[in-house]
Structure formats: structure tokens, C-alpha cells
DRENDO-823434 format. One record per residue (C-alpha): x, y, z; residue in one letter. Coordinates in nm, 2 decimals. Layout:
BEGIN
     px     py     pz type
      X      Y      Z    a
...
// end
This chain:
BEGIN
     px     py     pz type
   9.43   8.58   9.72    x
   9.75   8.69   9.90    x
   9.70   9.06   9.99    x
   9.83   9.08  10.29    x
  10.27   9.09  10.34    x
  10.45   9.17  10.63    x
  10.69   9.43  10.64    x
  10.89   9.53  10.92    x
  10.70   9.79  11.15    x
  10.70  10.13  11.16    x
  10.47  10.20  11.44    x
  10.70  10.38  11.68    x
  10.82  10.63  11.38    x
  10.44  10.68  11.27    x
  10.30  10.80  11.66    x
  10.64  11.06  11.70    x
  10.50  11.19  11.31    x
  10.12  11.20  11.41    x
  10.24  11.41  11.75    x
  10.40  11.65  11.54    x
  10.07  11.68  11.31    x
   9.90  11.90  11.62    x
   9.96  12.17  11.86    x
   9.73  12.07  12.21    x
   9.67  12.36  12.36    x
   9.57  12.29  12.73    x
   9.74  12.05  12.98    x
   9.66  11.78  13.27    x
   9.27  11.80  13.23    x
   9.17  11.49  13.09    x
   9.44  11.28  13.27    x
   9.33  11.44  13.60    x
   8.98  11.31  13.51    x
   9.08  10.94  13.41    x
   9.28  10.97  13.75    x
   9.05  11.10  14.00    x
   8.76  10.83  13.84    x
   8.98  10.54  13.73    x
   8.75  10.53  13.39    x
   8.80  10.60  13.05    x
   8.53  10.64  12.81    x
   8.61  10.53  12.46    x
   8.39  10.66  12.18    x
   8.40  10.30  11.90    x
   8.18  10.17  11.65    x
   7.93   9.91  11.70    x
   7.95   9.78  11.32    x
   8.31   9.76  11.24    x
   8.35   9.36  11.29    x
   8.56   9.24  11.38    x
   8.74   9.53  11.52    x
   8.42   9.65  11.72    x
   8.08   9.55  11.76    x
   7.79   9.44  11.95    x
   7.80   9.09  12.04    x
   7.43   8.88  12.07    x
   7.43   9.03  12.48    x
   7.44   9.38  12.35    x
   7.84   9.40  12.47    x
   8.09   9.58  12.29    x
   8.37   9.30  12.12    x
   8.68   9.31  11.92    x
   8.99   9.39  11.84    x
   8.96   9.78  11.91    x
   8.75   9.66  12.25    x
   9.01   9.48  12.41    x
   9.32   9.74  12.30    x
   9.12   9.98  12.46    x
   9.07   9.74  12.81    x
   9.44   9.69  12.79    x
   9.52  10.08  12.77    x
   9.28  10.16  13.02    x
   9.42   9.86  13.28    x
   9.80  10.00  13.20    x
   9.62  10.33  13.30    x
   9.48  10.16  13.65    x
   9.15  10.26  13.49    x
   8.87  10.07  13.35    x
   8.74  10.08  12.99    x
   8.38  10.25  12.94    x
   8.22  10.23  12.58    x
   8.03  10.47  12.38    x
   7.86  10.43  12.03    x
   7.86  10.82  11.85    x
   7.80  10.88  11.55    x
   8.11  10.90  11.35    x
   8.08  11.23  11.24    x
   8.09  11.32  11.62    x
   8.41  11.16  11.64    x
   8.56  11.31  11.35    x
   8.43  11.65  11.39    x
   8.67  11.69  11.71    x
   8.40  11.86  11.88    x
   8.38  11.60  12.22    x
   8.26  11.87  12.49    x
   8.44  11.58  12.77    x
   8.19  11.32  12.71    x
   8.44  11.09  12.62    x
   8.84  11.02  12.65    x
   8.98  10.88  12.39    x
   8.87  10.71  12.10    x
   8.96  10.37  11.96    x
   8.74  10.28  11.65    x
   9.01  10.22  11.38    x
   9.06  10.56  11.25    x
   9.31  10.65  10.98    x
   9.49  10.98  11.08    x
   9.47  11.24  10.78    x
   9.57  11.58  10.75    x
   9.24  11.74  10.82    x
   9.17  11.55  11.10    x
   9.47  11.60  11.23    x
   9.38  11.98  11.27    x
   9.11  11.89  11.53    x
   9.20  11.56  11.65    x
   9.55  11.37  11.80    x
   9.66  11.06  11.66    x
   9.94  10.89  11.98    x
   9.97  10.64  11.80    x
   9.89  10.40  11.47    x
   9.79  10.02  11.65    x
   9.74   9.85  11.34    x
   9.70   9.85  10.95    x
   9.43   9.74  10.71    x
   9.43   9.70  10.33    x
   9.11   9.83  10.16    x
   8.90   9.66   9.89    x
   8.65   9.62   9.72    x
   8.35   9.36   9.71    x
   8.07   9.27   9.55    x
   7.75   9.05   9.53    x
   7.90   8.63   9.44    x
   7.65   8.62   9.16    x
   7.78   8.92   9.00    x
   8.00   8.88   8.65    x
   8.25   9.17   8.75    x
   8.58   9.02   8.70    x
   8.83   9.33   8.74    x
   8.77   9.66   8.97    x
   8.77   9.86   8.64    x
   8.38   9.71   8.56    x
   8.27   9.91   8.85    x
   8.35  10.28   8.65    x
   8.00  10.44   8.69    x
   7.83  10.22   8.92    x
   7.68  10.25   9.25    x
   7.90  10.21   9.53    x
   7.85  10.20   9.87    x
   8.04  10.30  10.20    x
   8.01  10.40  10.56    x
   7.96  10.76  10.55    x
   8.24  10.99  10.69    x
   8.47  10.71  10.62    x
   8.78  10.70  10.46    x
   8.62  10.45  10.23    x
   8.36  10.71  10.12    x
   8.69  10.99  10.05    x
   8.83  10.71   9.85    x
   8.52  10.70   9.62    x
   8.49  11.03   9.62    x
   8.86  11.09   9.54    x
   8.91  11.31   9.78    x
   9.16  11.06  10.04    x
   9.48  11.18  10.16    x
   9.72  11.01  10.37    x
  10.07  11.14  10.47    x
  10.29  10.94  10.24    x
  10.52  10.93  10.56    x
  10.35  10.62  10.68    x
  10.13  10.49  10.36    x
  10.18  10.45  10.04    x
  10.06  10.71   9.79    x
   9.69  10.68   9.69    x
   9.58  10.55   9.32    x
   9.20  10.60   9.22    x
   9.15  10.33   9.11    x
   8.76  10.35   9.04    x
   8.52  10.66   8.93    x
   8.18  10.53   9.03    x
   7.86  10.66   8.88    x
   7.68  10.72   9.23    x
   7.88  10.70   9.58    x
   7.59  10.61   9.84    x
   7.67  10.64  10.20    x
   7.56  10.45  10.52    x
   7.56  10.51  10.88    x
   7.77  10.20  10.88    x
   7.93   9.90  10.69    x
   7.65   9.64  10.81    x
   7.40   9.89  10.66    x
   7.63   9.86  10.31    x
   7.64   9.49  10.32    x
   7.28   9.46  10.40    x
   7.15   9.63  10.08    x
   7.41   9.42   9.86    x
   7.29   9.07  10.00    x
   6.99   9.20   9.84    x
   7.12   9.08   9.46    x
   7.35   9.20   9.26    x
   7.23   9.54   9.12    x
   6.92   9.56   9.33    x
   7.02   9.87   9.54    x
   7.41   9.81   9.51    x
   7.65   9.73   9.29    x
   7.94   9.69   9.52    x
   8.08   9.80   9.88    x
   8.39   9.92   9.96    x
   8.60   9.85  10.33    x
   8.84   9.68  10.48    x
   8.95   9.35  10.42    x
   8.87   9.23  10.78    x
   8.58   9.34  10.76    x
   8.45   9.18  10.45    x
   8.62   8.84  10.51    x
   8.42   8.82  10.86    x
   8.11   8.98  10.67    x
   8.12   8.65  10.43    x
   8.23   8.40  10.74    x
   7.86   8.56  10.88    x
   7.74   8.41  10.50    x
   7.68   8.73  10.33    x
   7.69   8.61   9.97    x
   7.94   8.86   9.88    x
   8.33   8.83   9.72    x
   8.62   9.06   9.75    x
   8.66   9.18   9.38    x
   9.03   9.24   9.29    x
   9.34   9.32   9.51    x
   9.36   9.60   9.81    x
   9.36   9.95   9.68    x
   9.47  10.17   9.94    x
   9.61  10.04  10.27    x
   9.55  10.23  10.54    x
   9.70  10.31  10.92    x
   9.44  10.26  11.23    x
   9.49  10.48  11.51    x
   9.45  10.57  11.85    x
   9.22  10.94  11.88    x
   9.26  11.19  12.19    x
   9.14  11.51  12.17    x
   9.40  11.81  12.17    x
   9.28  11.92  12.53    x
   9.59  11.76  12.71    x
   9.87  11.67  12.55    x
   9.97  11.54  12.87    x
   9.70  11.23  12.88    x
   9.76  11.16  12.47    x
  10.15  11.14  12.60    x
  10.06  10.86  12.82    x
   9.81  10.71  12.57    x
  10.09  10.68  12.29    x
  10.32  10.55  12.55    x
  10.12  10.24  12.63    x
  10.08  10.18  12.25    x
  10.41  10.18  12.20    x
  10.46   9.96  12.52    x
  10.22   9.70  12.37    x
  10.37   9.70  12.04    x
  10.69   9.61  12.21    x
  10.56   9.35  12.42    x
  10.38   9.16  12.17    x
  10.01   9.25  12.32    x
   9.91   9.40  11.97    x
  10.03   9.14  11.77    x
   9.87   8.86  12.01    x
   9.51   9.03  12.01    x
   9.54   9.07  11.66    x
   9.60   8.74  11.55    x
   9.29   8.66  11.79    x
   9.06   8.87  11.58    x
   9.20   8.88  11.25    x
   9.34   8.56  11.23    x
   9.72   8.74  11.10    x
   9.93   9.03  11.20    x
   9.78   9.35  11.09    x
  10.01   9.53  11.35    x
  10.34   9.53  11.13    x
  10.18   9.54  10.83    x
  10.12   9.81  10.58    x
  10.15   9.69  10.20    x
// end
């Protein structure tokens, strides 16, 4: 199944948008602090394979790890990782226990109002999936079922039809499914867990990103993506609105690795294809 096409990318036209989404307030405080330590602390999440995760050691791998190493090295700082919940994240509400934030986030509106977006780093298509025993042959079988996805996500708007993306850099947004029951998670392993349990047991099907469920079923999940991608959706970089000084610098770098081919390289190394210049 070919859901993934290369277009030419809009990355550099996508951050100069995102900028304009927010008004920071305060200037130099957070880049005097990366400075003056030489760290960064960057909130992820542990069960996003194989953008982030923790490997069998307990360390943090994966495509948003080692964007994050690289921004922080172009910084002359070094890369510290923390594991909030998601909601913390989102919220906007960091108190300067953390940076930046590099857990593939897709900018929306309302996030926008409490959070920075530098820069988009990357794009992923959305789908569905199901258990490999199940008889669902079209996305339209799922109407009224129960659904599962990470909670807080923009997996779990989607369900609940409440998604909106700026149509500046992603396509307009069909619902495509009405399920019965959305049930959330604290993350996409906890989603795929209960559907390996049989089709129907606790779940009929999962929503997330394609990456995500390809490396769920290299892991031997017995799960199948059901249909094509629904929504595709722009991943980026998080600052918080405290300095516009530091997310400056932050979007800078993105842009300098776009250029360079250091996006595209490490993306290839986790997802196996260029995610970086695509959208749809």
C-alpha cells in the first residue's frame, strides 16, 4: 500500500507561519539558561516508536531523540530528556522545568495560543489499524465501534471530530469515521496492547501514525493498517512563549538541518523513507 508521496517541501514557509501563530512575551531567559549550563532539557515521549522511546537499557531512542542531540550540539549544549505526561506538554504550563520540546507534535490553533511551534521537522500520515483476524475490509465498518487512541492526541481530536489544522500547511481534514466509543490511553503502546488481545476483546481498532504502526507490527503485534491515511499531519518543534529569542535560534537550526540534509538522513534511519518533505 503506497501511502506515502513525496512532494517538494515546505518546511521553511511552515516555521515563518507557525512564528506568526504567537506573540512571546518575555526575552533572553531561556537562552541565557541553555547558555550559562550548556544543557537543554527536552520534554518527549517514551512510547512513540520509532520517533521516541525507551530502548531495553532504559535510554531514550529515535528519531525525535537524535533531532534533539543534533539541535542541542548546534547549540554547544547537550541534550537532557524528560518523560511528562502529554497533557503537561500541551497545557503550556512548563514552570522552566524543561526547554524545548521534541515529541512529534502537530501545531494547531489552540495550541498555538500557549505554545511556539519554530519549526515543522517532519510529516506523518495518519491511519487506522486493526486486529489481522479481523473481517473489516474498508474504514467505513468501523462507524460505531470502539476506537482507541493516545489521549490528548491529535489522534483522539480526530475521533472525536474535533481536529483542526491550518490548511496553510495540511490539507483540509475529512471525518472519515464516527465511532461508537473513543477510549483513550496514556499512550499508543497502551492502545496496541489491548488490541493484541483479539479482535473485539477490549478494541476494535487503534488509530496513529503510520510509523508507528508499521514498527508496532515489525515488534509482531498481530495487527494491520485498515485502509489508506486519513489525515496527514506536520510534526514540530515546541518552545514555550517565554523567549522568543531562544525559539529564534531553535527554528534556525531546523531550518539549517533541513538544508543540509541532517533531517532527511536521520529520517531515513528511523523510518526507512523521507517523512521530511512529505505531506500527502
Amino acid at each position: 500500500m503506497n501511502i506515502i508521496k513525496s512532494i517538494a517541501s515546505i518546511g521553511s514557509v511552515v516555521s515563518v507561519s507557525l512564528l506568526a501563530l504567537s506573540q512571546p512575551a518575555l526575552s533572553g531567559e531561556v537562552m541565557d539558561r541553555v547558555m550559562e549550563s550548556k544543557v537543554i532539557r527536552v520534554a518527549t515521549n517514551s512510547g512513540y516508536p520509532p520517533a521516541s522511546f525507551l530502548n531495553a537499557n532504559g535510554v531514550f531512542e529515535g528519531y525525535d531523540i537524535d533531532v534533539s542531540k543534533e539541535v542541542a550540539k548546534r547549540m554547544g549544549a547537550k541534550a537532557e530528556f524528560l518523560n511528562p505526561a502529554w497533557e503537561a506538554i500541551t497545557s503550556g504550563k512548563w514552570g522552566g522545568r524543561w526547554e524545548m520540546s521534541i515529541g512529534s507534535m502537530t501545531p494547531t490553533p489552540a495550541r498555538a495560543k500557549v505554545l511556539d511551534f519554530p519549526a515543522v521537522y517532519y510529516y506523518t500520515p495518519a491511519a487506522f489499524y486493526v486486529h489481522k483476524d479481523a473481517s473489516y475490509e474498508t474504514i467505513s465498518e468501523l462507524n460505531g465501534k470502539r476506537i482507541g487512541a493516545s489521549t490528548g492526541s491529535t489522534f483522539e481530536y480526530y475521533l472525536q471530530h474535533e481536529l483542526e489544522l491550518d490548511t496553510a500547511y495540511s490539507p483540509a481534514i475529512e471525518f472519515a469515521v464516527t465511532p461508537g466509543e473513543v477510549r483513550t490511553y496514556e499512550a499508543d503502546s497502551n492502545v496496541l496492547d489491548d488490541l493484541r488481545l483479539g479482535d473485539g476483546k477490549r478494541l476494535d481498532a487503534g488509530i496513529t501514525s503510520v510509523p508507528t504502526i508499521l514498527e508496532a507490527i515489525k515488534a509482531n503485534y498481530p495487527i494491520r493498517i485498515l485502509g489508506e491515511a486519513v489525515f496527514f499531519e506536520p510534526l514540530a518543534v515546541v518552545t514555550s512563549r517565554d523567549d522568543p529569542e531562544f525559539s529564534q535560534k531553535v527554528g534556525e537550526i531546523i531550518e539549517e538541518m533541513r538544508s543540509d540534509g541532517t533531517l532527511v538522513e536521520l529520517s531515513q534511519k528511523w523510518f526507512g523513507t523521507d517523512l521530511v518533505s512529505t505531506t500527502h
